[in-house]
C-alpha positions as CSV (number, residue, x, y, z in Angstrom):
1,X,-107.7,52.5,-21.7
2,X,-105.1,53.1,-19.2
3,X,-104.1,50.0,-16.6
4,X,-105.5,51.1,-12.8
5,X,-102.8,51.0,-10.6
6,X,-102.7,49.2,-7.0
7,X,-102.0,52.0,-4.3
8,X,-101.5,49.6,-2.0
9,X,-98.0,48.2,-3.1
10,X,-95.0,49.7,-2.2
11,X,-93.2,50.6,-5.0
12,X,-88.9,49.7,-4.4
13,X,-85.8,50.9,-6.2
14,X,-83.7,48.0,-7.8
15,X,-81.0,47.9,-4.7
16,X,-84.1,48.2,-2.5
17,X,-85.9,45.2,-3.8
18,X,-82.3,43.4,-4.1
19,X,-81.1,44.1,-0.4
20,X,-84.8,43.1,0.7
21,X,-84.6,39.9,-0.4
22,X,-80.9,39.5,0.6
23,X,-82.3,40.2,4.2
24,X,-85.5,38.1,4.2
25,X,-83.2,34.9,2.9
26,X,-80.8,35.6,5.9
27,X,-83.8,36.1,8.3
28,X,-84.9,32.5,6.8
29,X,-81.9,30.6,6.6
30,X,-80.0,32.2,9.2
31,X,-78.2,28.7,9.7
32,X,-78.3,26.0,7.7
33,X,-76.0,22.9,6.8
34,X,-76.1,21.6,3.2
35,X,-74.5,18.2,2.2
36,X,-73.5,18.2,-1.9
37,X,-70.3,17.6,-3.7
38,X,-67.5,20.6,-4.1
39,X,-67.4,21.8,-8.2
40,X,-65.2,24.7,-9.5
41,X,-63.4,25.5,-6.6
42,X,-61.1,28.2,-6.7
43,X,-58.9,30.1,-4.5
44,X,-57.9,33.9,-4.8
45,X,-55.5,35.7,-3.9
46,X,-57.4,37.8,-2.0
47,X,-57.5,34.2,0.0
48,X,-61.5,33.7,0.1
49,X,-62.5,30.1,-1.8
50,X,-65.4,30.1,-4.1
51,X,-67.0,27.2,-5.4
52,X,-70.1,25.1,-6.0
53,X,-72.3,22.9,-3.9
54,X,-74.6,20.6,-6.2
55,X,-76.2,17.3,-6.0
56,X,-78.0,14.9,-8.8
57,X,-80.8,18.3,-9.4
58,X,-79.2,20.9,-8.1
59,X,-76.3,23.7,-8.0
60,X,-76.2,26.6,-5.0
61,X,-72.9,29.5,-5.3
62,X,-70.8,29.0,-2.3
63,X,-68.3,31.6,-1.0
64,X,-65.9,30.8,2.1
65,X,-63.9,33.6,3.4
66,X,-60.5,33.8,4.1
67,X,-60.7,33.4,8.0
68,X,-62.9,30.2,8.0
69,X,-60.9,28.7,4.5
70,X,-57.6,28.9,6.6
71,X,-58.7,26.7,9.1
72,X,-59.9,23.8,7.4
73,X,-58.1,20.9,8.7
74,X,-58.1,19.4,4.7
75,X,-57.5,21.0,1.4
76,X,-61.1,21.5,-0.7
77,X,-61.1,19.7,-4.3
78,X,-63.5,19.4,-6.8
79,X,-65.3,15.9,-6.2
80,X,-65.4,16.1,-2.9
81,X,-68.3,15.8,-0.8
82,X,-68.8,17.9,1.9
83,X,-70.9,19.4,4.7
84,X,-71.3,23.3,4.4
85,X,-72.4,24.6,7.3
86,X,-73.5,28.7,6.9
87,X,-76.2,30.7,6.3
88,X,-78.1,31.7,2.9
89,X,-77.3,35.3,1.3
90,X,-77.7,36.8,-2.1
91,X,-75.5,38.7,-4.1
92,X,-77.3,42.0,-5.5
93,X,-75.1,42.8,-8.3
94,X,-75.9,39.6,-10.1
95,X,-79.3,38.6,-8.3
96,X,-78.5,35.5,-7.4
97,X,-78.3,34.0,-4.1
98,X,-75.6,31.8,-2.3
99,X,-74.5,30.1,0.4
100,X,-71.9,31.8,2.7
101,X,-70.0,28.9,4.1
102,X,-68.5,29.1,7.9
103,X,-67.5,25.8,8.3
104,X,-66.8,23.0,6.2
105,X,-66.6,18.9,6.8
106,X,-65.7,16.0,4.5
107,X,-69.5,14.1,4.7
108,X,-67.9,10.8,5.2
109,X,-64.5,9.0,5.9
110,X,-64.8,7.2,2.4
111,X,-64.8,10.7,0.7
112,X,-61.8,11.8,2.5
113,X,-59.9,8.8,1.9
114,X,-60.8,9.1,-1.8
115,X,-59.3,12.4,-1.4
116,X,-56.2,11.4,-0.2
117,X,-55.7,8.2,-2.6
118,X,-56.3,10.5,-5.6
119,X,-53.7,12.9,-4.2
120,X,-51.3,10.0,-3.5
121,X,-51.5,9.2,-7.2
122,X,-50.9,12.1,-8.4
123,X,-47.8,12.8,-6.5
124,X,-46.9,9.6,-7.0
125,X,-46.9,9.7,-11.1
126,X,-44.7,13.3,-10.7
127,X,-42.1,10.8,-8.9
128,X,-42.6,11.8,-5.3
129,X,-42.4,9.1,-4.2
130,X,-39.4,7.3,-6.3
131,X,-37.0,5.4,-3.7
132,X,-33.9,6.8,-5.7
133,X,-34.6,10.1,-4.9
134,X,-34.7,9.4,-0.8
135,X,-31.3,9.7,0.9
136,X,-29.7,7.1,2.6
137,X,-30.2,6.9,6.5
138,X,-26.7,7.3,8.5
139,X,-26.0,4.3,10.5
140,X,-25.2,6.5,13.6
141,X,-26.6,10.2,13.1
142,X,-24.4,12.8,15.6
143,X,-26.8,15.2,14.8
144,X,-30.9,14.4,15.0
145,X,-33.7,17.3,14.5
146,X,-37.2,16.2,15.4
147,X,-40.2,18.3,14.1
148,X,-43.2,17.9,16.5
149,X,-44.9,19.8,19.4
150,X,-43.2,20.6,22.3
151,X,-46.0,19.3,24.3
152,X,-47.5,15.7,24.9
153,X,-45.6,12.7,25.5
154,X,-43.9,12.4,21.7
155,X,-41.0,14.4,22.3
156,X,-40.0,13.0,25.8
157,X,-40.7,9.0,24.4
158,X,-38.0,10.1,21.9
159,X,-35.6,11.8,23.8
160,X,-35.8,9.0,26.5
161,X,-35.6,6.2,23.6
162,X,-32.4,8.2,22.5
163,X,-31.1,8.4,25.8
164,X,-31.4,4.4,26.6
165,X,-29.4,3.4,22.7
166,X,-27.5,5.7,22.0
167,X,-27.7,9.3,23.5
168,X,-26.9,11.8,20.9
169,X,-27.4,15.6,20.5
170,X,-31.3,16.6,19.5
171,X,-32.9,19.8,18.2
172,X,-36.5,20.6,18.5
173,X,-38.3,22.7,16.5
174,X,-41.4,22.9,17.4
175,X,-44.5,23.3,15.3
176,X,-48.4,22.2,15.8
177,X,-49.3,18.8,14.5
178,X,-52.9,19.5,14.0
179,X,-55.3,22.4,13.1
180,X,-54.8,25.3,11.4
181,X,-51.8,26.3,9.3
182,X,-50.3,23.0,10.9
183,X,-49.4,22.3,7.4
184,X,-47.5,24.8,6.7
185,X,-45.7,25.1,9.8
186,X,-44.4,21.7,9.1
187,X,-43.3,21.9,5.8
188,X,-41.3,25.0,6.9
189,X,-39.6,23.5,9.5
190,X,-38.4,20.3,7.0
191,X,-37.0,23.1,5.0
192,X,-35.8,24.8,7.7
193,X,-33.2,22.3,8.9
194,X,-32.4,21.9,5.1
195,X,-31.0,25.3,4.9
196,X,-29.0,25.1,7.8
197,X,-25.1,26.0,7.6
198,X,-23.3,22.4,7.4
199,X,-22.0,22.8,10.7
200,X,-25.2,22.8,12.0
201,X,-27.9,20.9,9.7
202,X,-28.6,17.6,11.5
203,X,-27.7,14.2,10.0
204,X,-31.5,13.2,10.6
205,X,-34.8,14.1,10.7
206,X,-37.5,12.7,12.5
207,X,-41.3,14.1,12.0
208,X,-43.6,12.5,14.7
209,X,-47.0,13.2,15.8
210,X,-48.9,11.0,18.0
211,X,-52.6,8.9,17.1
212,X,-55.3,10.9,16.3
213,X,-58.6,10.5,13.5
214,X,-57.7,10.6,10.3
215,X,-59.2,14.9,10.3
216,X,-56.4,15.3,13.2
217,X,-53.9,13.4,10.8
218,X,-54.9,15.5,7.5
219,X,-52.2,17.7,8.0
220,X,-49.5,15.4,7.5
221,X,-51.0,14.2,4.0
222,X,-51.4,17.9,2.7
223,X,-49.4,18.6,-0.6
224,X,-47.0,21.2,1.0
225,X,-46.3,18.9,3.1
226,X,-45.5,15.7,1.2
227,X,-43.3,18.0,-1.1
228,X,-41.6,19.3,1.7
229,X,-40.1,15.8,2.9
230,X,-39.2,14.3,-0.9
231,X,-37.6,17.6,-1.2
232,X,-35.3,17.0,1.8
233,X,-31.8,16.2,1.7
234,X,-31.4,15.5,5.3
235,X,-32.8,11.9,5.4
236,X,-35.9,11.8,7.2
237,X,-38.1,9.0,9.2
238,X,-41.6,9.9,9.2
239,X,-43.6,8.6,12.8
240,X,-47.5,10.1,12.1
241,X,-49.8,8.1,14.2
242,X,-50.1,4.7,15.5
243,X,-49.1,1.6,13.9
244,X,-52.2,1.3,11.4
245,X,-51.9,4.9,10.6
246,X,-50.6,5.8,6.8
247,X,-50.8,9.4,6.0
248,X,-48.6,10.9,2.6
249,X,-45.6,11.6,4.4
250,X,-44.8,8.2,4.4
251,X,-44.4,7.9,1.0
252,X,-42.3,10.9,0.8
253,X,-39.9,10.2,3.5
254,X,-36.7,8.2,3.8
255,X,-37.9,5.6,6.2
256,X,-41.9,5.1,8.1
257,X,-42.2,4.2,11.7
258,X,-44.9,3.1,13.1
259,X,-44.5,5.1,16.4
260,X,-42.5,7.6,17.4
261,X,-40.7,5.6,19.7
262,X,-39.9,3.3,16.7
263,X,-38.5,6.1,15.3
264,X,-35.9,6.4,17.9
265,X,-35.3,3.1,17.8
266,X,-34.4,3.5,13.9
267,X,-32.6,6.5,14.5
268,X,-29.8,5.0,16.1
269,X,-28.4,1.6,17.1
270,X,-28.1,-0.1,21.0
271,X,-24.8,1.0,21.9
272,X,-24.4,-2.0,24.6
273,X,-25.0,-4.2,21.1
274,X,-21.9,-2.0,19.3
275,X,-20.1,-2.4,22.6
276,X,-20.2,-6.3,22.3
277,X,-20.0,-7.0,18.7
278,X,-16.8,-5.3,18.5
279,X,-15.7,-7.2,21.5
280,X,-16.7,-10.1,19.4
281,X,-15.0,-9.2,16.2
282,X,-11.9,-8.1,18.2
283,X,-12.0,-11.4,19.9
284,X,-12.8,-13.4,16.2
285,X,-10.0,-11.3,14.6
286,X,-7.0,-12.3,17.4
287,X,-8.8,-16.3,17.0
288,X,-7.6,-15.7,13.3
289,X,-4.7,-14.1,13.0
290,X,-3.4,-16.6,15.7
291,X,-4.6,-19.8,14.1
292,X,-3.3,-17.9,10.7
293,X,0.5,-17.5,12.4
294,X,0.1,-21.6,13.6
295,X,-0.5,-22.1,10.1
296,X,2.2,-20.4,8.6
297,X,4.8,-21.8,11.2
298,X,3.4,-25.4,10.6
299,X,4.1,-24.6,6.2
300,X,7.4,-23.2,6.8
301,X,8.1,-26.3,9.1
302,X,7.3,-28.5,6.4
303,X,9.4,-27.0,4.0
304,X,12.1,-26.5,6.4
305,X,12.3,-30.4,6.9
306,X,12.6,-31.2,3.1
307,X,15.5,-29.0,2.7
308,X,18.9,-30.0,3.3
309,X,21.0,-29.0,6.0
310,X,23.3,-26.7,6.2
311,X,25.5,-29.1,7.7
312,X,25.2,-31.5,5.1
313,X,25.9,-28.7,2.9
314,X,28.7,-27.8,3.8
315,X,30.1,-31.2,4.7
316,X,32.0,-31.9,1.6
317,X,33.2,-28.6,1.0
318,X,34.6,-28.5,4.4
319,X,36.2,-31.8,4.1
320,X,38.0,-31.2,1.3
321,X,39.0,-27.8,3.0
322,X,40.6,-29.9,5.8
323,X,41.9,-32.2,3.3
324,X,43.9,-29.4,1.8
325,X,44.9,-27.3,4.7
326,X,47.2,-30.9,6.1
327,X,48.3,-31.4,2.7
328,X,49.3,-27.6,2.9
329,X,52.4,-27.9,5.4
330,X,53.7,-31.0,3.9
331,X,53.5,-29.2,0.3
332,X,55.3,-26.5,0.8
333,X,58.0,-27.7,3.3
334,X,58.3,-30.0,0.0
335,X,58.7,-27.3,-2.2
336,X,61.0,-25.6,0.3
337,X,63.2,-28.5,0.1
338,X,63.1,-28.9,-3.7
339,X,64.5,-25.3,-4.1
340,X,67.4,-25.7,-1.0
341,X,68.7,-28.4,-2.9
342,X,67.9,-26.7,-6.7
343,X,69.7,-23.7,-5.1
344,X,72.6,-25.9,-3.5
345,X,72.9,-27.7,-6.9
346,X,73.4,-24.4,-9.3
347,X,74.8,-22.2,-7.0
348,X,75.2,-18.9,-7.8
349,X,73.7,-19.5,-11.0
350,X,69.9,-19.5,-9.5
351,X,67.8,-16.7,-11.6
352,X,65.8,-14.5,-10.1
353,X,63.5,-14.7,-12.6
354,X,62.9,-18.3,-12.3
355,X,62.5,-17.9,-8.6
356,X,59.9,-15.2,-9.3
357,X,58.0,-17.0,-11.7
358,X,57.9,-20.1,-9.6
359,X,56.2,-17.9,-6.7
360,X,54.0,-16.4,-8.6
361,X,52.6,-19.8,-10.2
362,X,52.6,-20.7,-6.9
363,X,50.4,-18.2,-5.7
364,X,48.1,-18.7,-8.4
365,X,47.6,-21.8,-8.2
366,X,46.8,-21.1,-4.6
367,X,44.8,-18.0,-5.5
368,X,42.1,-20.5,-7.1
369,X,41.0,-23.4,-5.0
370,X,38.4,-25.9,-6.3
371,X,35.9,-24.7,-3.3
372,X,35.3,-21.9,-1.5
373,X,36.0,-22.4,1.8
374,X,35.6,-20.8,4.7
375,X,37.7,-16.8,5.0
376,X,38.5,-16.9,8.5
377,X,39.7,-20.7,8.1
378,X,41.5,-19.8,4.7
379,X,43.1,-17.1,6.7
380,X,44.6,-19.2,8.8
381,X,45.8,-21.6,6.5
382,X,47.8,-18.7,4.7
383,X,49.1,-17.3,7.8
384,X,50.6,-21.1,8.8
385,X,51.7,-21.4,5.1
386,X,53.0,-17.9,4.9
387,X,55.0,-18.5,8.1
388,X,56.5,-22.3,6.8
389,X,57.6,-20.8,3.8
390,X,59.6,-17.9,5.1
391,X,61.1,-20.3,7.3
392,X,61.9,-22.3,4.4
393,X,63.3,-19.2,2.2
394,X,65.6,-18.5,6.0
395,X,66.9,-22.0,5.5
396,X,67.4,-22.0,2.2
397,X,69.5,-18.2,2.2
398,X,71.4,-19.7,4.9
399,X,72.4,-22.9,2.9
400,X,72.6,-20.9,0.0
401,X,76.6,-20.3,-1.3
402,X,76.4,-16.9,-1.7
403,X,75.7,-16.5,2.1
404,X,78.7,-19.1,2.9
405,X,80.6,-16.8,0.9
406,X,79.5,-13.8,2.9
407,X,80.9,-15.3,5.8
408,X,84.5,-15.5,4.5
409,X,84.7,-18.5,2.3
410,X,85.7,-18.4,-1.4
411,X,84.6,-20.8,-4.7
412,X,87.2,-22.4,-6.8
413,X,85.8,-22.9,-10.2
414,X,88.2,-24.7,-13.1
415,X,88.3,-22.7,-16.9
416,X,85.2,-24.9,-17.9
417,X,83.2,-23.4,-14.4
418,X,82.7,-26.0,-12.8
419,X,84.3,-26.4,-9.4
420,X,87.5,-27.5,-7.8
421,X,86.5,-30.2,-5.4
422,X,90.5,-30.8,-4.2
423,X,93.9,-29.7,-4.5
424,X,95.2,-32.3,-6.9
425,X,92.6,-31.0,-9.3
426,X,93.2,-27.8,-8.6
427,X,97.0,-28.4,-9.4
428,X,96.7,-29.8,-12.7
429,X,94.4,-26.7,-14.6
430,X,96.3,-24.0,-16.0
431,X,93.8,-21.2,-14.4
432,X,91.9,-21.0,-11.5
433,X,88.8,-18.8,-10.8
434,X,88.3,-17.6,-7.3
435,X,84.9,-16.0,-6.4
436,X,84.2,-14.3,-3.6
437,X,81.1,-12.5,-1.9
438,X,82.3,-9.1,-3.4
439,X,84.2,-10.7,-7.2
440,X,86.0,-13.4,-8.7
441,X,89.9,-13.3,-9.1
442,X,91.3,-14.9,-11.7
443,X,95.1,-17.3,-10.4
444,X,97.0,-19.8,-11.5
445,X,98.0,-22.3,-9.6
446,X,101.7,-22.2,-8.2
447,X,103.5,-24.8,-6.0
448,X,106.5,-24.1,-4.3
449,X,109.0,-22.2,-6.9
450,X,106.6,-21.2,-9.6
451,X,106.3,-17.1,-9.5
452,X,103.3,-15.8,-8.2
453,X,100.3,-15.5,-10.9
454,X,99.0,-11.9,-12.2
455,X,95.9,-11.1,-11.3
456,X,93.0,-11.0,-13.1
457,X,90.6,-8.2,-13.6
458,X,87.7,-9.9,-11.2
459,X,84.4,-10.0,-12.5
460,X,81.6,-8.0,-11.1
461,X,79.8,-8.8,-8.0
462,X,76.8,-11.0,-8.7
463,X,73.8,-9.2,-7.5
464,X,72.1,-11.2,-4.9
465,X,68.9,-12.9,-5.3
466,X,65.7,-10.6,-4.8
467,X,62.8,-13.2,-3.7
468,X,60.1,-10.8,-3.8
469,X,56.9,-11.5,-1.9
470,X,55.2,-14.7,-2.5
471,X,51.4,-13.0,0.1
């Protein structure tokens, strides 16, 4: 029996029925906001999020387009709970329906601070946040970059915190601290004072934002973010809200400040301070090095008094010096005296040789005193005992017989050499030996009738006396 069929009914196609429903669930929940907890959330590249809202009995399909997922102030993670604000839709190809999200909250502080703590551990375990890996801050930066926005009163409490220490040259780069694609804009400024040519880069980098709720803060704890600033090389003071405030980058960065006029104050040091302790040290270090130099002269005046004078030093030497040079005069006007009458006593029988070898021992015996005394007073001496004993070699040449015979007188000498002292001695030898200056002649004596005697060959001229130099 065949089944009677309802005219009344309308009778749809499968895209039909599907779009009809897709309507009538917009027409119903044309706006609706849905608390539950994010699950399965993924990102495309197309850059639209799909995920899952669900609850304790409960799943619904969530899509978020590309538009509304950019401007999320916070990053979506599975976990979190949320507020989805959108409207209902279906999706034909699969039948099933879903919730097309426009806007999207964290549901309570506590969740988003969960968020942020489970984030901070994470980084924290890849070594983010490892103090070796932070540069060290220079103690007076020539060179300071500040990443913030141009507007509000951050960047002129800095610049006029700068100005009052320590004014030093500052380059903005500006970038919004809050909102959408704040985030990123940060992070690429960190890195874009990183790549600077040397020349330029800045010594520091200060990344400030003023108070705000902890939504306005998220930016500052986002991922991209807190890589950025461990990533830098520049050293870099992180100032993100007021004192209480703690976002990520705080972790990541060199140094925190509480505010960004703390920052400045880190940045650089009160010149009027520099000014005076290096008036102080300078003041310390002339204190020292002249109680150092009293110290020194005190020490070397103590030693100085336990030495011995020079003076006293001296003393003897110099006494025996004088000793010697009044014992000088009388010795040699001795020996002077010694050889007149050595010379008057063997007459023309004095060597040379002896004469030489008497000044030479002479001379060395005064070549090698028993002290060394003084040149100039040594000099002295010589000159007055050079100048006594050439007057004694002038008395003694003129006493000498050879120089009476120079001057016309003659020798007598007897056969045995010695001399004829008178005529009745002269009488009785059988020869006689005449010398003169220039020769002997040999005579006999002859009184009255006797003939005259023959004359001897003479004998050759005694060579005279060469005295050589005693100086």
């Amino acid at each position: 029996m065949a089944m009677a069929t309802a005219p009344n009914v309308p009778e749809y196609s499968v895209s039909e029925l599907a779009t009809s429903v897709r309507r009538t669930l917009e027409d119903a929940f044309g706006l609706v906001r849905v608390r539950g907890e994010i699950s399965g959330f993924k990102a495309y590249s197309s850059g639209h999020g799909y995920f899952d809202l669900k609850d304790a009995d409960a799943v619904i399909a969530s899509v978020m387009w590309k538009g509304n997922l950019q401007r999320l102030n916070f990053r979506p993670e599975d976990g979190l709970e949320v507020i989805a604000t959108g409207k209902i839709s279906a999706y034909p190809k699969t039948s099933k329906y879903q919730l097309i999200v426009e806007r999207l909250e964290v549901a309570g502080v506590g969740a988003l601070l969960k968020q942020i703590e489970e984030r901070r551990r994470r980084l924290e375990a890849e070594g983010l946040f490892a103090p070796e890996r932070k540069p060290r801050r220079p103690f007076l930066p020539v060179h300071i970059g500040v990443v913030t926005s141009p507007q509000g009163a951050v960047i002129r409490d800095i610049l006029h915190r700068l100005a009052d220490r320590f004014p030093r040259r500052v380059t903005l780069w500006p970038v919004p601290v809050q909102g959408d694609g704040a985030a990123a804009r940060i992070a690429a400024a960190i890195a874009g004072f990183n790549a600077m040519p040397s020349d330029r880069r800045p010594d520091l980098l200060i990344v400030a934002r003023g108070g705000g709720s902890i939504e306005d803060l998220m930016p500052f704890n986002e991922e991209v973010v807190v890589r950025a600033a461990a990533a830098s090389a520049i050293p870099l003071i992180s100032a993100v809200g007021h004192e209480t405030d703690t976002t990520l980058i705080d972790f990541a960065s060199a140094l925190r400040a509480p505010t960004p006029t703390a920052a400045a104050e880190l940045a650089v040091p009160v010149r009027a301070d520099l000014l005076e302790t290096l008036a102080d040290l300078a003041l310390r270090a002339q204190r020292s090095e002249r109680r150092a130099r009293l110290l020194r002269a005190e020490r070397l005046q103590a030693v100085a008094a336990r030495l011995p004078r020079p003076q006293m030093l001296a003393g003897l030497a110099r006494q025996r010096l004088d000793e010697a040079g009044e014992r000088l005069p009388r010795a040699l006007m001795g020996r002077a005296r010694l050889l007149r009458a050595r010379l008057v006593a063997q007459g023309d029988r004095v060597s040379p040789r002896l004469l030489v070898q008497g000044v030479a021992r002479e001379r060395a015996r005064l070549g090698s005193p028993r002290v060394t005394p003084n040149p100039a007073l040594l000099r002295a001496r010589l000159a007055s005992a050079r100048a006594a004993l050439a007057a004694g070699f002038r008395m003694a040449e003129s006493l000498s017989p050879q120089a009476v015979l120079a001057r016309g007188y003659a020798l007598v000498r007897l056969p045995d050499g010695s001399l004829a002292r008178s005529a009745a001695v002269a009488r009785t030898a059988p020869r006689l030996s005449i010398a003169f200056a220039d020769g002997e002649l040999a005579v006999r004596p002859f009184d009255g009738g006797s003939p005259p005697a023959t004359p001897t060959p003479s004998r050759p001229p005694v060579p005279a006396v060469d005295q050589g130099k005693l100086f």
